[in-house]
C-alpha positions in Angstrom: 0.0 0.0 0.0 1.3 3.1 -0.9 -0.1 7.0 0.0 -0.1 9.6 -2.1 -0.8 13.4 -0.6 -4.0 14.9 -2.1 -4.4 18.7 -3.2 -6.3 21.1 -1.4 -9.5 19.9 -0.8 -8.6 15.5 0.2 -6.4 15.3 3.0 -4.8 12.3 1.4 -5.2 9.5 -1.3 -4.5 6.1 -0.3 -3.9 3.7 -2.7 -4.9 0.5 -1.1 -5.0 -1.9 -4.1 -1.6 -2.4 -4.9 -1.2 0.9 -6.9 -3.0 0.0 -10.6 -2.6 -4.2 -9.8 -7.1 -4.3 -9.8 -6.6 -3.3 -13.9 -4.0 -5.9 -14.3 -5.3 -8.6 -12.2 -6.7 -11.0 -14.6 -8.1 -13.6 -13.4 -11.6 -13.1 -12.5 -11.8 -10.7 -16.0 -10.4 -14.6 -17.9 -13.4 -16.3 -15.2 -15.9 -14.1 -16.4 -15.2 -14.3 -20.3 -15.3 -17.7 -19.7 -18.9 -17.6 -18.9 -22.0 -17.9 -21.3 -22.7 -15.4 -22.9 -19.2 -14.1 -21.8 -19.0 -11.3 -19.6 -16.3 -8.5 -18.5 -16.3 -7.5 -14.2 -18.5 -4.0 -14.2 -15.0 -2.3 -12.3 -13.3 -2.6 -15.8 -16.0 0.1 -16.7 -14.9 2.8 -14.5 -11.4 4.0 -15.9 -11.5 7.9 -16.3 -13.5 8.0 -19.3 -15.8 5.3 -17.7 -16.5 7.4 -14.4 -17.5 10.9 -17.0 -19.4 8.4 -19.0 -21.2 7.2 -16.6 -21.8 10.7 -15.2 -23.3 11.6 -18.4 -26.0 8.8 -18.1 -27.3 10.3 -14.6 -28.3 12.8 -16.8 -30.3 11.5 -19.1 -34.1 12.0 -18.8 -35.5 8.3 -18.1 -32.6 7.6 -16.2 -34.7 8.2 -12.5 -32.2 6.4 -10.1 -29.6 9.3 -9.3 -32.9 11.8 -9.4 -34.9 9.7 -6.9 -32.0 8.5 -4.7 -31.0 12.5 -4.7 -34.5 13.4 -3.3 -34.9 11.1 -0.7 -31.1 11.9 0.8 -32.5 16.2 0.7 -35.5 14.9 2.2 -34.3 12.5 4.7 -31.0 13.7 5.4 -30.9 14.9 8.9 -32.9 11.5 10.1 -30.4 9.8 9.0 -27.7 11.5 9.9 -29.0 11.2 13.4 -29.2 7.5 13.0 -25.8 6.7 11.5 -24.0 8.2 14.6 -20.4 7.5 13.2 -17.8 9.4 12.6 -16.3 7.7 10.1 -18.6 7.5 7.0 -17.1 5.0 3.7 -18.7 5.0 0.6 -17.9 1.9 -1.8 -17.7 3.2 -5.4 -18.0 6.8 -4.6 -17.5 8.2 -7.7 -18.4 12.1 -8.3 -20.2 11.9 -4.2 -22.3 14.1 -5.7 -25.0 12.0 -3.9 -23.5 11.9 -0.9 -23.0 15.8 0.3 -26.2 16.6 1.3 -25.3 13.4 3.8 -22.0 14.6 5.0 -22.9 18.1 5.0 -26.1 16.7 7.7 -23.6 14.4 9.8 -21.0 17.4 10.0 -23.4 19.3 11.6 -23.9 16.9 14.2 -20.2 15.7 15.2 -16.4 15.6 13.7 -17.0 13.4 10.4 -14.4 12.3 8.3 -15.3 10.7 4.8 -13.6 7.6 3.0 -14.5 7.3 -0.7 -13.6 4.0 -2.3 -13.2 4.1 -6.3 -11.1 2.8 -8.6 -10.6 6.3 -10.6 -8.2 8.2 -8.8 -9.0 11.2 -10.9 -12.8 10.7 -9.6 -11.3 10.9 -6.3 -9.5 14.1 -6.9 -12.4 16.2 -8.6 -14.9 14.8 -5.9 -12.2 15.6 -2.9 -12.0 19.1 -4.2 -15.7 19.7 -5.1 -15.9 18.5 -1.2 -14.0 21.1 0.1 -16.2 23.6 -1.2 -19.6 21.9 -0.4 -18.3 20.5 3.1 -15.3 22.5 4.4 -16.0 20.4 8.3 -15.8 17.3 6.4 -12.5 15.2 6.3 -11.7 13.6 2.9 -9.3 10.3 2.9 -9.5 8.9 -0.6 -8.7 5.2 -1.0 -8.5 4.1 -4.6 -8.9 0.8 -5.5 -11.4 -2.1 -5.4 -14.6 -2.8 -2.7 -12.6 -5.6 -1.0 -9.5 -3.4 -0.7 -10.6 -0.5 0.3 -12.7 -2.3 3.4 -9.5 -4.3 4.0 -8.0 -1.1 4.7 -10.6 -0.1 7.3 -10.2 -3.1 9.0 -6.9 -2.6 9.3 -6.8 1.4 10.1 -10.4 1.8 12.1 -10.7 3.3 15.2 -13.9 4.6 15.5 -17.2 3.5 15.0 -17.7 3.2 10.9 -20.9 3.4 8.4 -20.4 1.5 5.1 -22.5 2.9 2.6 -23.1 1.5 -0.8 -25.5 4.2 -2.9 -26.4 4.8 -6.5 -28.1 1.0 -6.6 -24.9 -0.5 -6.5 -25.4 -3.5 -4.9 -27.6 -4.9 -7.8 -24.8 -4.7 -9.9 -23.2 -7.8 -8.4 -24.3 -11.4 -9.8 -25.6 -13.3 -6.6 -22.2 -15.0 -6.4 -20.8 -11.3 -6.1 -23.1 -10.2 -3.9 -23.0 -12.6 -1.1 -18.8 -12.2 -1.2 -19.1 -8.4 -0.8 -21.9 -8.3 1.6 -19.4 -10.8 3.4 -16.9 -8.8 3.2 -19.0 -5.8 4.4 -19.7 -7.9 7.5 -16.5 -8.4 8.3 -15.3 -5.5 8.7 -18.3 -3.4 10.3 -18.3 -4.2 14.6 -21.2 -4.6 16.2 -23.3 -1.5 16.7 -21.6 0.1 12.9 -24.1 0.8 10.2 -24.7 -0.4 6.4 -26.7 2.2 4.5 -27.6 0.9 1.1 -29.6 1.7 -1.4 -31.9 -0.8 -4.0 -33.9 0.0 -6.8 -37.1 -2.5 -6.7 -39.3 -4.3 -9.0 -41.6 -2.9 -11.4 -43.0 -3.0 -14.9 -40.1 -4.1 -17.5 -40.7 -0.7 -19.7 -39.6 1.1 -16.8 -36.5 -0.2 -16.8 -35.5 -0.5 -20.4 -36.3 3.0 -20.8 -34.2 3.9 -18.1 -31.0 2.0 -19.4 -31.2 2.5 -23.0 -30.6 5.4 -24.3 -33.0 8.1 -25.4 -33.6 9.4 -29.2 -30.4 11.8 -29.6 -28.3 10.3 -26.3 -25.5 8.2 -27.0 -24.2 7.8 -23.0 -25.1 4.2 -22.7 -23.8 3.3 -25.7 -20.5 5.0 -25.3 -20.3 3.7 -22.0 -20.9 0.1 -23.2 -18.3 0.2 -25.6 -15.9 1.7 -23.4 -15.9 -1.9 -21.6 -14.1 -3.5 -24.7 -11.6 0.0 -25.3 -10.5 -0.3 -22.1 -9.5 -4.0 -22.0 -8.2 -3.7 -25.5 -5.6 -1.2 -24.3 -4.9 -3.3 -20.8 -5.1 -7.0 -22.4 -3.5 -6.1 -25.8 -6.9 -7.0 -27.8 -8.8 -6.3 -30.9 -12.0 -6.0 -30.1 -13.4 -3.7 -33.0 -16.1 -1.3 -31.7 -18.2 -0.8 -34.4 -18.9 -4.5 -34.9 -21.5 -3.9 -31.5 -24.2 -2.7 -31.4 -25.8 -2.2 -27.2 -28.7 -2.5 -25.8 -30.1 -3.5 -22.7 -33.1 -5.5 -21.9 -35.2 -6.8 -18.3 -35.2 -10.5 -17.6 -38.3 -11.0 -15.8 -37.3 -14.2 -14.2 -34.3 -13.2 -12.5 -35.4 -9.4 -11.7 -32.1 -8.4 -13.6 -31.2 -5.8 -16.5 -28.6 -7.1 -18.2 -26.7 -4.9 -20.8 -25.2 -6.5 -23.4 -23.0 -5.5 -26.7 -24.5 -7.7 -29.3 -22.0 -8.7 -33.0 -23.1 -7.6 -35.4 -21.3 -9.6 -37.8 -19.3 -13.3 -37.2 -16.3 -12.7 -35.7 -13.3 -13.2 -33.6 -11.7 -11.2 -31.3 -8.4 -11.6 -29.2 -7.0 -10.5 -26.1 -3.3 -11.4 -26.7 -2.1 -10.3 -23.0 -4.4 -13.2 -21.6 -4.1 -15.9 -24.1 -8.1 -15.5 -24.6 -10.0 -15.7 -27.9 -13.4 -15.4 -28.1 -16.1 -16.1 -31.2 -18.8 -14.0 -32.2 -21.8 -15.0 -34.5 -23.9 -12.3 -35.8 -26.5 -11.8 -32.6 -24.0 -12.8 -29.9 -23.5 -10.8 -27.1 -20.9 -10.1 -24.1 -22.7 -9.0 -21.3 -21.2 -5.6 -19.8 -23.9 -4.8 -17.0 -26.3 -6.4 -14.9 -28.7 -4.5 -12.4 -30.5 -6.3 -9.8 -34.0 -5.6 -9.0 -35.5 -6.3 -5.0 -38.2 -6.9 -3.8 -38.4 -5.1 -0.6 -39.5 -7.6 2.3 -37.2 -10.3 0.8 -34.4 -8.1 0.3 -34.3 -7.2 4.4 -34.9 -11.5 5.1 -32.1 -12.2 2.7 -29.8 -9.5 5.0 -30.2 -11.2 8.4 -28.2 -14.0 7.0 -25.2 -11.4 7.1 -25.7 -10.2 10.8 -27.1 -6.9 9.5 -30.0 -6.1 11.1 -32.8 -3.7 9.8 -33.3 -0.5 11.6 -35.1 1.8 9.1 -35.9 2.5 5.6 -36.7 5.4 3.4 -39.2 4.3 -0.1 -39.8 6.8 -2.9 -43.6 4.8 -3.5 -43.7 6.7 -6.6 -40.6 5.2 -8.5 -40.1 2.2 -6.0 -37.0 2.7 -4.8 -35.6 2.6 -1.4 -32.8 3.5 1.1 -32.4 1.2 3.9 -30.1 1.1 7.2 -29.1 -1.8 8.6 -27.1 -2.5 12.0 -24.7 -5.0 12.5 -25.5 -7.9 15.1 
């Protein structure tokens, strides 16, 4: 682990991942293209141009989870900020934190609160670190760049307070079940008894919904770009040959596993290499790699399914309207 001194604005930037080793560890990116349909890890999505990718689609009109979550933190901020009670506040693929502020700006009201973002973009870390410092000057910003499990390793090993773990922006559904129970695992572990989890999960309604809200609109090309950028970016790590413009995206609800999955589908038989990993994978026309996946809840189950993990529900907050929900959990 190594530290790097932030500007003004982050107190520091710990890089608590081995440096850049999560782009160049290969082995669960060979595991998942091994899968059917093949499939590439969502963190290889998040490079720079990734992060202000992704950005671009919590902008787009139909795209209601950063709106909705948004509200219900303004609306709800102080309660929970008087139920979190921690000083230390983590936030697992923090990315811009725009979402987070009105949070941190309620629990630096209330006592000395120091903020650990967790993100594999260091340069996310830097413009959110600075855009802090002018939206909470009482808040303290440590910056740990790298993967989930690394950056809760480090708080494991460096806690000495009473911690929240929060995982926003519908996160959590982005993990296959497999995923999922690891990091909620892995979450466990390193939260003591008493700490909080605040999470947030988008929850099951009609399929147009959510292909409306994952494709993108007449005009809008974020998705798409976005998509794409999944096969770029492991092209330039993986020495491959992926050709873009033999994909064409799109993403679609699978009703019996409450998922979206988004996929890049050939448009044209194919192979493609990834030279760097000894891989080679074959297209035919209508084949697809998957390059998302977004689970959806249902809300009683979703709390059941938690206990198995020692967290224990305390309260939630549901936008009815759009079916979408924080929740805090305690752990046992």
């Amino acid at each position: 682990m190594s530290k790097v001194e932030g500007r003004a604005g982050i107190e520091s930037i710990e890089s608590v991942d081995g440096d850049t080793s999560f782009w160049t560890d290969s082995d669960a990116l060979v595991s998942c293209l091994r899968e059917a349909p093949p499939r590439i890890p969502s963190h290889f999505g998040y490079d720079a141009l990734g992060s202000n990718l992704f950005e671009e689609i919590t902008a787009l009109p139909d795209y209601y989870l950063t709106r909705v979550e948004d509200g219900l933190l303004r609306r709800h901020a102080n309660d929970i900020a008087d139920e979190l009670g921690t000083p230390w506040i983590a936030e697992l693929g923090s990315g811009s934190a725009k979402k987070t502020r009105v949070l941190l700006a309620a629990c630096a009201a209330r006592r000395q609160t120091t903020f650990l973002p967790i993100d594999v973009s260091r340069e996310m870390l830097v413009s959110s670190g600075d855009a802090l410092a002018i939206d909470c000057r009482d808040v303290t910003v440590r910056g740990l760049w790298g993967r989930y499990e690394a950056g809760l390793r480090w708080i494991r090993r460096e806690r000495s307070t009473p911690v929240t773990v929060t995982l926003l922006g519908s996160t959590l559904g982005n993990t296959t079940p497999t995923e999922r129970r690891n990091l909620l695992t892995e979450i466990t572990r390193t939260l003591a008894p008493g700490d909080c989890f605040l999470v947030s999960v988008d929850l099951i309604k009609p399929a147009h919904i959510f292909e409306s809200c994952y494709n993108d609109p007449p005009g809008h090309s974020a998705f798409v770009r976005f998509r794409l950028n999944h096969l770029a970016h492991i092209n330039r790590r993986f020495d491959g040959d992926f050709v873009l413009d033999r994909f064409q995206a799109r993403a679609h609800y699978n009703e019996h596993t409450h998922a979206v999955e988004g996929h890049l589908y050939a448009t044209k038989d194919h192979m493609a290499k990834l030279r760097a990993l000894d891989v080679e994978l074959k297209f035919r026309a209508g084949d697809s790699i998957n390059v998302g996946f977004s689970a959806k809840f249902d809300p009683s189950r979703f709390v059941d399914n938690m206990r198995q993990f020692d967290l224990i529900p305390h309260t939630h907050w549901i936008d009815q309207r759009w079916k979408y929900g924080l929740f805090l959990f305690h752990r046992r």
